[in-house]
Structure formats: C-alpha cells, structure tokens
PDB file with SEQRES, HELIX, SHEET and CRYST1 records, atoms N, CA, C and O in Angstrom:
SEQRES   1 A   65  UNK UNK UNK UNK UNK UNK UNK UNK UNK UNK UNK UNK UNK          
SEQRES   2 A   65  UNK UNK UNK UNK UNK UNK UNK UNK UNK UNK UNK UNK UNK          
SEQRES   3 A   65  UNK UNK UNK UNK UNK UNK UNK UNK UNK UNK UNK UNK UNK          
SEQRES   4 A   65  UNK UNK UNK UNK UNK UNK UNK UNK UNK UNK UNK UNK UNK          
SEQRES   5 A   65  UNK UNK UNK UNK UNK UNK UNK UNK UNK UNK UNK UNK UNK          
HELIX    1 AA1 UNK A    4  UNK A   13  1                                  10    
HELIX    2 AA2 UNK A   19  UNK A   22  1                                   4    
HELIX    3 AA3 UNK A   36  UNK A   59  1                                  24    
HELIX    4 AA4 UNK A   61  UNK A   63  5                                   3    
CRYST1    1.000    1.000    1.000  90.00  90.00  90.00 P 1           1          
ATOM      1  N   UNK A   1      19.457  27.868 -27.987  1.00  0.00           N  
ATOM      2  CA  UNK A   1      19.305  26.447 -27.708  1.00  0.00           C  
ATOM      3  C   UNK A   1      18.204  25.883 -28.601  1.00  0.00           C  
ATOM      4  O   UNK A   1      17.427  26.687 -29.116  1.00  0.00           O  
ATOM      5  N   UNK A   2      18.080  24.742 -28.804  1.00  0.00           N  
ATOM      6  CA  UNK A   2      17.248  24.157 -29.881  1.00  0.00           C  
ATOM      7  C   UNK A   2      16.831  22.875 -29.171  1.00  0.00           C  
ATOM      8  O   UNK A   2      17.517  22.212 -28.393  1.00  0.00           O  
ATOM      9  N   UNK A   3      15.227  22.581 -29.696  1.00  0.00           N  
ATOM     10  CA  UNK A   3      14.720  21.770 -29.283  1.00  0.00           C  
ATOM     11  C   UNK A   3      15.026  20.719 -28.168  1.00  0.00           C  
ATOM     12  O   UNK A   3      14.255  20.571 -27.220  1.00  0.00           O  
ATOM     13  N   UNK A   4      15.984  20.115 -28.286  1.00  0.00           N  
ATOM     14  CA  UNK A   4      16.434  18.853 -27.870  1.00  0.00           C  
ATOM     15  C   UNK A   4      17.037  19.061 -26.798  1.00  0.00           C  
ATOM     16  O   UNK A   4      17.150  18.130 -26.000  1.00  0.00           O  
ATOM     17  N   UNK A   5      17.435  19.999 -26.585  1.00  0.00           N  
ATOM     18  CA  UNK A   5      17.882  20.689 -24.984  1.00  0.00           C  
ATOM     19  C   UNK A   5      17.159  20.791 -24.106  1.00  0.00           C  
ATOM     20  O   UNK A   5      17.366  20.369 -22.968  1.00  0.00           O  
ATOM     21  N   UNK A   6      15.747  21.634 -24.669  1.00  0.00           N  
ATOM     22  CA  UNK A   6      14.351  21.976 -23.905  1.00  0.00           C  
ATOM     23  C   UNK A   6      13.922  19.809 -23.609  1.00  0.00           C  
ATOM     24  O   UNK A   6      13.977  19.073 -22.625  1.00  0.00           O  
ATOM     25  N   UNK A   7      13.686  19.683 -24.518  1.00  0.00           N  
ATOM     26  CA  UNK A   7      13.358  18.259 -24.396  1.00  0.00           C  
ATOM     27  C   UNK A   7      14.678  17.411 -23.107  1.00  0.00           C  
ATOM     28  O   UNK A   7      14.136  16.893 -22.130  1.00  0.00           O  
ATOM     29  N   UNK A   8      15.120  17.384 -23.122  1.00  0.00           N  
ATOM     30  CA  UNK A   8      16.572  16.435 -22.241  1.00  0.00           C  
ATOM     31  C   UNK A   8      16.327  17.545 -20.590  1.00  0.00           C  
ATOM     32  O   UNK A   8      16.520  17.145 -19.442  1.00  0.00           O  
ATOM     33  N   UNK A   9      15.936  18.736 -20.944  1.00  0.00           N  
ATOM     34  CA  UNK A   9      15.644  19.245 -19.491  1.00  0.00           C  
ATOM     35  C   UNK A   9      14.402  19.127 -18.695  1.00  0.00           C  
ATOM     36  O   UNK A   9      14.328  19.334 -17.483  1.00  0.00           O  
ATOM     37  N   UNK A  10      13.249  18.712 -19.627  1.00  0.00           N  
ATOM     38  CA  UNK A  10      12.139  18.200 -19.685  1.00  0.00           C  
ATOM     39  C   UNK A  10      12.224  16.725 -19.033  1.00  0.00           C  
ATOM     40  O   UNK A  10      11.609  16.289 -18.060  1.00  0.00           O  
ATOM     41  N   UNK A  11      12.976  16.220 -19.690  1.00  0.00           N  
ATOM     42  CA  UNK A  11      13.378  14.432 -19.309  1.00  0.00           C  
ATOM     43  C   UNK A  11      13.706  15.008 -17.957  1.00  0.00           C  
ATOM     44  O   UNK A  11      12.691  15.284 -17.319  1.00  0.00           O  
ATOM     45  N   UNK A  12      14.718  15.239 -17.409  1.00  0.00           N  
ATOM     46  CA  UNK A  12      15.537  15.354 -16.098  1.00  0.00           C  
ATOM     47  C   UNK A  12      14.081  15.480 -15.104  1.00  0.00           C  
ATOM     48  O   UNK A  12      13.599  14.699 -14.284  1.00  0.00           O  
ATOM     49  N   UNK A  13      13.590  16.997 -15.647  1.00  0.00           N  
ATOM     50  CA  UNK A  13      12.216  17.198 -14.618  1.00  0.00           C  
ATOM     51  C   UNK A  13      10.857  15.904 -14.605  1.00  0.00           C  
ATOM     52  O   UNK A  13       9.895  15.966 -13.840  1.00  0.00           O  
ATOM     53  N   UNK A  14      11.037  15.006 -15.432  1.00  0.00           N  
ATOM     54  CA  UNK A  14      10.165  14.087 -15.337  1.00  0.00           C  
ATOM     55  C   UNK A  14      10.521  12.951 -14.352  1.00  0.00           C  
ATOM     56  O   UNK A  14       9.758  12.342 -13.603  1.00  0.00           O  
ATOM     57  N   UNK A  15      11.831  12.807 -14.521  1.00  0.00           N  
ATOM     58  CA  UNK A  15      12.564  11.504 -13.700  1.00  0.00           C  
ATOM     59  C   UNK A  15      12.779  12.276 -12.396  1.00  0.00           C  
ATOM     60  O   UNK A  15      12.820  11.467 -11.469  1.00  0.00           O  
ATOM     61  N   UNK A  16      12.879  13.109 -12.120  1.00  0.00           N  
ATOM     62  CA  UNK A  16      12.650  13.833 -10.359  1.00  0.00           C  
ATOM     63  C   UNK A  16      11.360  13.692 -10.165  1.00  0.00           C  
ATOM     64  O   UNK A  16      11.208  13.345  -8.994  1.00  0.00           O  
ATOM     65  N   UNK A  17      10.320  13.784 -10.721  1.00  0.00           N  
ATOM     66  CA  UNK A  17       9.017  13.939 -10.254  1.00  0.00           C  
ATOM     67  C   UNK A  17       8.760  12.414 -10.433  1.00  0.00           C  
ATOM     68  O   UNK A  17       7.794  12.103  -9.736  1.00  0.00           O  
ATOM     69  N   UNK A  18       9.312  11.260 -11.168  1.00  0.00           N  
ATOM     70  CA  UNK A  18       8.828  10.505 -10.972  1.00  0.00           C  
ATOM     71  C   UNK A  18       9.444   9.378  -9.808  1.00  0.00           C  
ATOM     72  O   UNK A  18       9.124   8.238  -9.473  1.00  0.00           O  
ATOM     73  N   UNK A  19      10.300  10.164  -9.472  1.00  0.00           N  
ATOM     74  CA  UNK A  19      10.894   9.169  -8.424  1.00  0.00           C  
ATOM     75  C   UNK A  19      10.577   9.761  -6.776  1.00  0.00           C  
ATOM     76  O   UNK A  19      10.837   9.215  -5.703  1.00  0.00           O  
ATOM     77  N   UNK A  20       9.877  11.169  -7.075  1.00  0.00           N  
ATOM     78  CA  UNK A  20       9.558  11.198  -5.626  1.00  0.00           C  
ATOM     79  C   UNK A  20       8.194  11.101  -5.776  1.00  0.00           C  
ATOM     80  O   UNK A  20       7.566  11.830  -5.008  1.00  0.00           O  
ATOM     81  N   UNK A  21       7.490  10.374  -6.588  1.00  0.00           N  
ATOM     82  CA  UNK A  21       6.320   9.947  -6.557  1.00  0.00           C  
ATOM     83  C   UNK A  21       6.415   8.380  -6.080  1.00  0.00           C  
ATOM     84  O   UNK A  21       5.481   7.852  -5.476  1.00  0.00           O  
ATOM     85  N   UNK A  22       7.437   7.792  -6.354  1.00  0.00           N  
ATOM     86  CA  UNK A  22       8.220   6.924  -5.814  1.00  0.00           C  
ATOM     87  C   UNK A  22       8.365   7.103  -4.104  1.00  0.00           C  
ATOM     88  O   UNK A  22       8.080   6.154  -3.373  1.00  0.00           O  
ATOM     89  N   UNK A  23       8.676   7.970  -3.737  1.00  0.00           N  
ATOM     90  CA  UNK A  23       9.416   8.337  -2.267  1.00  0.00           C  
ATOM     91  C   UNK A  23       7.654   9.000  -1.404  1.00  0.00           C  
ATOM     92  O   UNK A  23       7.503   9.039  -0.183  1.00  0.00           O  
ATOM     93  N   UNK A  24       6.647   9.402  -2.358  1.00  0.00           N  
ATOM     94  CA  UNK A  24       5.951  10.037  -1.391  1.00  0.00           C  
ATOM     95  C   UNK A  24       4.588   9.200  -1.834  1.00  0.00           C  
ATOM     96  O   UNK A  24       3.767   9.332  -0.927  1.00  0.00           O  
ATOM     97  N   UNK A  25       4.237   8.659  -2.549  1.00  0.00           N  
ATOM     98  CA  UNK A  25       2.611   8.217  -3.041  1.00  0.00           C  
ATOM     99  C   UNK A  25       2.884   6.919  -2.331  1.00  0.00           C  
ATOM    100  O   UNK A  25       3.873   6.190  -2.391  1.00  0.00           O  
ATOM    101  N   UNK A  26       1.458   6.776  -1.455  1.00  0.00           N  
ATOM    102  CA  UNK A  26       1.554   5.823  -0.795  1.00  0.00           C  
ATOM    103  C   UNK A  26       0.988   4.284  -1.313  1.00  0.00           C  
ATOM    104  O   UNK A  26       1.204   3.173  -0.828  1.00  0.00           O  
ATOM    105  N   UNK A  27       0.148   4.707  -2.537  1.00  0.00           N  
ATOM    106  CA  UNK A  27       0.272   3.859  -3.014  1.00  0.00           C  
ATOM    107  C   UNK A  27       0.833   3.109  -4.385  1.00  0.00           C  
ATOM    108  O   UNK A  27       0.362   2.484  -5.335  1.00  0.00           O  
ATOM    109  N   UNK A  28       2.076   3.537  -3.923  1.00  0.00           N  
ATOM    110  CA  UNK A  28       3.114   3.085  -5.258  1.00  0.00           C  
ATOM    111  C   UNK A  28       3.517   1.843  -4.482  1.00  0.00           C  
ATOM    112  O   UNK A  28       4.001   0.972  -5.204  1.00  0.00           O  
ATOM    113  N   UNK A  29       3.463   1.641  -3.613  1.00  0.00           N  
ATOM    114  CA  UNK A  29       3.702   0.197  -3.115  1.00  0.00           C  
ATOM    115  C   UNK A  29       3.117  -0.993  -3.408  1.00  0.00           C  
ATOM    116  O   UNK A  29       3.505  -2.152  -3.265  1.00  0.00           O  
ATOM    117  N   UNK A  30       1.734  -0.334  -4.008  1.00  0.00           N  
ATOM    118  CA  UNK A  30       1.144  -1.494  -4.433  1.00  0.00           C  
ATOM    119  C   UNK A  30       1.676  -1.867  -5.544  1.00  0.00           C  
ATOM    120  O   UNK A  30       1.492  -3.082  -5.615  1.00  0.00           O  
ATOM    121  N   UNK A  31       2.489  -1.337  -6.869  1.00  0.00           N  
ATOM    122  CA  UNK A  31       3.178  -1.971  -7.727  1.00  0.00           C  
ATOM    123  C   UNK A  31       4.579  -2.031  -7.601  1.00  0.00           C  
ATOM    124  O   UNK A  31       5.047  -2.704  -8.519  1.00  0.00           O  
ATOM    125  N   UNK A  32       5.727  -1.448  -6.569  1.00  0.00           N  
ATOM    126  CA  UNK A  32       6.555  -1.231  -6.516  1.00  0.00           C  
ATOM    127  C   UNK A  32       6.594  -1.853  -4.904  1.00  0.00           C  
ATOM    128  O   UNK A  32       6.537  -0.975  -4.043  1.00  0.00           O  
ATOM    129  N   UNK A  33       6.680  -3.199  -4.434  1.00  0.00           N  
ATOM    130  CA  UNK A  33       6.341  -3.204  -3.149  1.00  0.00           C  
ATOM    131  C   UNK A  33       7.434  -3.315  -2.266  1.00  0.00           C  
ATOM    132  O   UNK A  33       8.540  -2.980  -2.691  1.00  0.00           O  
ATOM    133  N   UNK A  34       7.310  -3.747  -1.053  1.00  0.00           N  
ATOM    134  CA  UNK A  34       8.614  -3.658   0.400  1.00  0.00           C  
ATOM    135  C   UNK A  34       9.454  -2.396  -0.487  1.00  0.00           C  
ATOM    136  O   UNK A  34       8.921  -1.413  -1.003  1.00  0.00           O  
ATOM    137  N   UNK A  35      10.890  -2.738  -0.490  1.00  0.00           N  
ATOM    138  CA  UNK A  35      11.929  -1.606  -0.407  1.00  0.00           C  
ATOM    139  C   UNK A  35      12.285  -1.391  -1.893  1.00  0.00           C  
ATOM    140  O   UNK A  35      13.336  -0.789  -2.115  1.00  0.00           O  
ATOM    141  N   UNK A  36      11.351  -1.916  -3.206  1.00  0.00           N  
ATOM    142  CA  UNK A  36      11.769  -1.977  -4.189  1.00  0.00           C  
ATOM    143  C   UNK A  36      10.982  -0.275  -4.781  1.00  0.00           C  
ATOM    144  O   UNK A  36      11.188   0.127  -5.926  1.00  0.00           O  
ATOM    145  N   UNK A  37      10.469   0.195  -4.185  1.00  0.00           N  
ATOM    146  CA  UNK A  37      10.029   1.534  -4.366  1.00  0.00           C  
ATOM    147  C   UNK A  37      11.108   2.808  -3.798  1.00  0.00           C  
ATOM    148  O   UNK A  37      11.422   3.777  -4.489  1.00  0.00           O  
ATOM    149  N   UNK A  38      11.464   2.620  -2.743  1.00  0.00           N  
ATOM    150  CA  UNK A  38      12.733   3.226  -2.410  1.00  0.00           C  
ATOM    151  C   UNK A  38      14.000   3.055  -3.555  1.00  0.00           C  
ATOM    152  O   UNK A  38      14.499   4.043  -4.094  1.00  0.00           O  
ATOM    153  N   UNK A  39      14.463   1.596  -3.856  1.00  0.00           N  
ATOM    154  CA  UNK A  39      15.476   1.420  -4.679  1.00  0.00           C  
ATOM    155  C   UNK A  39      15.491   2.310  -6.151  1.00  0.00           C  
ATOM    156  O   UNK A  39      16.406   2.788  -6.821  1.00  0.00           O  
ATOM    157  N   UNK A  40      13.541   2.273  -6.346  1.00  0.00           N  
ATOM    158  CA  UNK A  40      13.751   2.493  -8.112  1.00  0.00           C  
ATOM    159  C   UNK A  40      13.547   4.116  -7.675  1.00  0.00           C  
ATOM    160  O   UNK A  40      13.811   4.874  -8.609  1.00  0.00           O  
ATOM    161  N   UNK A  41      13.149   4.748  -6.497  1.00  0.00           N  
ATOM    162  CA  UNK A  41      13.186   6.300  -6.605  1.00  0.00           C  
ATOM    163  C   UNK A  41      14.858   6.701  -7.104  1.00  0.00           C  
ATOM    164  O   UNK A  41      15.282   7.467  -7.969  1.00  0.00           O  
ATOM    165  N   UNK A  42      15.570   5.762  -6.082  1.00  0.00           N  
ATOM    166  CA  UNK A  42      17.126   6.057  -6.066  1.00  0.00           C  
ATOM    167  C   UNK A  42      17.659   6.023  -7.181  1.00  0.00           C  
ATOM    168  O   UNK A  42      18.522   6.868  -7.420  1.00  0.00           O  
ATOM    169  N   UNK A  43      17.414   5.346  -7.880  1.00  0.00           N  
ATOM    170  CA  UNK A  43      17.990   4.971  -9.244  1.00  0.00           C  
ATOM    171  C   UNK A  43      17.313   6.173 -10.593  1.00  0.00           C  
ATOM    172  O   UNK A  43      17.858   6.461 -11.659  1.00  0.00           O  
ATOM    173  N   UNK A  44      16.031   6.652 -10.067  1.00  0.00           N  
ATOM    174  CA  UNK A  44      15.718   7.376 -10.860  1.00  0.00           C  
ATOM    175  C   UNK A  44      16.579   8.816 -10.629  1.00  0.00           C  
ATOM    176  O   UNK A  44      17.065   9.584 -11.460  1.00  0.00           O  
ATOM    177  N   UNK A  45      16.565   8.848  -9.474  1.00  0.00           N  
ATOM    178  CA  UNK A  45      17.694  10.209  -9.098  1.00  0.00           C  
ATOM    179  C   UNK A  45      18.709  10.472  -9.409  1.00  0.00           C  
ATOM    180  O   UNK A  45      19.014  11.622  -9.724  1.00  0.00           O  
ATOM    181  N   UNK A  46      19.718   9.256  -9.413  1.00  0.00           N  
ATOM    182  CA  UNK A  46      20.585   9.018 -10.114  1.00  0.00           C  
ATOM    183  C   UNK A  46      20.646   9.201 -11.224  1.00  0.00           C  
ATOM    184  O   UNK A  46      21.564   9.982 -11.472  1.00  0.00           O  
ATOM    185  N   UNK A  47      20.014   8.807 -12.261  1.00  0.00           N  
ATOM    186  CA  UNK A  47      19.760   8.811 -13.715  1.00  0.00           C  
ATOM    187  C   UNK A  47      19.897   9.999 -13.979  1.00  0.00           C  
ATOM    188  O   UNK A  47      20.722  10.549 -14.709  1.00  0.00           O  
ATOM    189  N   UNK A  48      18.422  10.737 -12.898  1.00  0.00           N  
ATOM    190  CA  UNK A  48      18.447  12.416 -13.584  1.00  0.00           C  
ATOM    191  C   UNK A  48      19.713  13.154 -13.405  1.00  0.00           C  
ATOM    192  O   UNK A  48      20.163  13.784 -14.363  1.00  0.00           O  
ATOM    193  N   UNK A  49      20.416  13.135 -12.119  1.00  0.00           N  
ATOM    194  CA  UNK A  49      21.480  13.656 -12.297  1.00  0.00           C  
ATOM    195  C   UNK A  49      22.661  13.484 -13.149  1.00  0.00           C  
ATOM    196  O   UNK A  49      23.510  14.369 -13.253  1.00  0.00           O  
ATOM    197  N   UNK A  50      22.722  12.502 -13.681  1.00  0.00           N  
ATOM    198  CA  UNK A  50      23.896  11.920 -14.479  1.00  0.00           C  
ATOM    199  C   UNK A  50      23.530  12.944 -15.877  1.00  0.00           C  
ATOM    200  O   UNK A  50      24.238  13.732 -16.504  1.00  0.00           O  
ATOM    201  N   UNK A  51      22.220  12.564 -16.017  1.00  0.00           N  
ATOM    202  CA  UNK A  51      21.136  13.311 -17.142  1.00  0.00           C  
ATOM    203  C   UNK A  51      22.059  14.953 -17.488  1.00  0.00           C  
ATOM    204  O   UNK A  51      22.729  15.378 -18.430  1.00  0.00           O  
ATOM    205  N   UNK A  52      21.622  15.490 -16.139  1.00  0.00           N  
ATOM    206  CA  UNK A  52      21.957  16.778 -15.804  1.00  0.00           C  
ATOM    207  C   UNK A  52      23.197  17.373 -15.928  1.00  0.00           C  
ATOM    208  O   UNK A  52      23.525  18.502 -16.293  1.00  0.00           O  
ATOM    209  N   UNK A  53      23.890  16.317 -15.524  1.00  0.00           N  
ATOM    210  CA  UNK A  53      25.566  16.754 -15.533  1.00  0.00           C  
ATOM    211  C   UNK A  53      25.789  16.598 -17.003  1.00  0.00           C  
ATOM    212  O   UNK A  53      26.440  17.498 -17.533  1.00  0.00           O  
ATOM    213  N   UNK A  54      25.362  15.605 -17.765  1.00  0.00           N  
ATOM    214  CA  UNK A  54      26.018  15.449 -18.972  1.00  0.00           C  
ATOM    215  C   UNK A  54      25.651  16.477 -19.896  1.00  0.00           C  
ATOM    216  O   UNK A  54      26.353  16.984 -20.771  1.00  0.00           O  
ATOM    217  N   UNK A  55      24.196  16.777 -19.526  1.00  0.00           N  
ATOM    218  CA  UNK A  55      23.272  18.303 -20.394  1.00  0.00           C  
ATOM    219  C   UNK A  55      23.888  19.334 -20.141  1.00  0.00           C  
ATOM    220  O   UNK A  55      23.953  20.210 -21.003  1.00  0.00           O  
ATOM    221  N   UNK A  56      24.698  19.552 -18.490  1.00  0.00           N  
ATOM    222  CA  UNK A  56      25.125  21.218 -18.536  1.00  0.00           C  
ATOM    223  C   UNK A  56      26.662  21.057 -19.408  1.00  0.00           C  
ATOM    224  O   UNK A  56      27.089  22.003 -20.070  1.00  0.00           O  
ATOM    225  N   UNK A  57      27.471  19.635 -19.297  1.00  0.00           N  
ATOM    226  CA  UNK A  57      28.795  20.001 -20.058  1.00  0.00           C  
ATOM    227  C   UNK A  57      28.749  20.024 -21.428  1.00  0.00           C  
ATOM    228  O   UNK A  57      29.768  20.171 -22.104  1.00  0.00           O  
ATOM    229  N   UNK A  58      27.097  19.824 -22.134  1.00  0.00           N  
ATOM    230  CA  UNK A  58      27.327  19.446 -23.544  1.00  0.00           C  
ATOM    231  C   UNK A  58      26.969  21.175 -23.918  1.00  0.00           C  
ATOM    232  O   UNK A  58      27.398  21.894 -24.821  1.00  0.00           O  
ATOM    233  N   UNK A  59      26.130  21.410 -22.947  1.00  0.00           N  
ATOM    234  CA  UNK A  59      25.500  23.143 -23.636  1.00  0.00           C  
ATOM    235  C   UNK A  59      26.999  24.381 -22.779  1.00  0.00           C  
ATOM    236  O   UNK A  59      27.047  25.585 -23.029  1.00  0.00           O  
ATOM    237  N   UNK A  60      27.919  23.726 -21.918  1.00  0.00           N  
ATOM    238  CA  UNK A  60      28.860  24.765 -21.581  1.00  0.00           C  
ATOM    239  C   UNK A  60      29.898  24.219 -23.030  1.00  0.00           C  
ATOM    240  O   UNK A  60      30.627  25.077 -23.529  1.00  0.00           O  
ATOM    241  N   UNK A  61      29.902  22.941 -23.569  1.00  0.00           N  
ATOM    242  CA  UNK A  61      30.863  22.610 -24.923  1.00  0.00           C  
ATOM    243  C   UNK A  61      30.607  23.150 -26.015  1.00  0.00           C  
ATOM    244  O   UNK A  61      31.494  23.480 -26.803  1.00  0.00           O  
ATOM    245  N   UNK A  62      29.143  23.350 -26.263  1.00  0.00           N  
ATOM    246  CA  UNK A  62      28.519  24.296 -27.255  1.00  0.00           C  
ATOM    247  C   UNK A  62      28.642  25.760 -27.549  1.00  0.00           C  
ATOM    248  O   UNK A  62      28.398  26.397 -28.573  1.00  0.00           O  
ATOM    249  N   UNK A  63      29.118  26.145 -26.292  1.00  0.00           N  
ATOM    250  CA  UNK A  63      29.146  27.295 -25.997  1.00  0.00           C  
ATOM    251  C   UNK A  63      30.375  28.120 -25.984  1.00  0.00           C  
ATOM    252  O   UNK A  63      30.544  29.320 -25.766  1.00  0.00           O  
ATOM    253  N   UNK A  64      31.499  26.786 -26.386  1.00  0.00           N  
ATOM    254  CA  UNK A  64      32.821  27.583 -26.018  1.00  0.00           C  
ATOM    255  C   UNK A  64      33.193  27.656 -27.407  1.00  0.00           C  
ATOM    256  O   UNK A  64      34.237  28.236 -27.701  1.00  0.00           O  
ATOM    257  N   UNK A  65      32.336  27.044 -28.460  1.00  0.00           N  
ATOM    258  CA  UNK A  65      32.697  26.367 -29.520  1.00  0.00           C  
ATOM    259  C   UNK A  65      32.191  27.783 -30.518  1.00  0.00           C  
ATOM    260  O   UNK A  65      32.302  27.745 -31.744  1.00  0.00           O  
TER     261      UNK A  65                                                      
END                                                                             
C-alpha cells in the first residue's frame, strides 16, 4: 500500500474522533450550539463511513488487479 491509503485511513480516524468530540465535549456547544452539534457529529459519521466503504472497495480493486 502506498502513502495515500495510510493517509485516507488517517482521514476516516480523524472524522470519528472528531465527531464524537462532537457527541461527548461539553463544551462544543459553545460553538456548535442547541442540536446543531448532534447534527454535525452525524454527518461527520456519515462521511467517515462512506470514506471507509469507498477505501476498502478501492484497495479490494487493487488487489484483484
């Protein structure tokens, strides 16, 4: 695997940690306030997984190749 893999799995682990910093720091409300801190954790979760799915079919496409 080469760079950019390590990097895109790197991304994924940043957007999980930053969205349950989202879900658990209590004061992320102060810039993210009422339910708009919940919304952007969700959306970050989302992201990473989409992230994730698209990283494992590109390195199982690489692989068949």
């Amino acid at each position: 695997m080469n760079a950019t893999i390590y990097l895109s799995y790197v991304m994924v682990a940043v957007l999980v940690m930053l969205a349950i910093v989202c879900f658990v720091v209590p004061t992320s409300s102060e810039w993210l306030p009422g339910n708009r801190r919940y919304i952007m954790g969700a959306i970050l979760l989302t992201y990473a997984s989409v992230r994730a799915y698209r990283l494992r079919a590109f390195v199982k496409n690489n692989r068949n190749e």
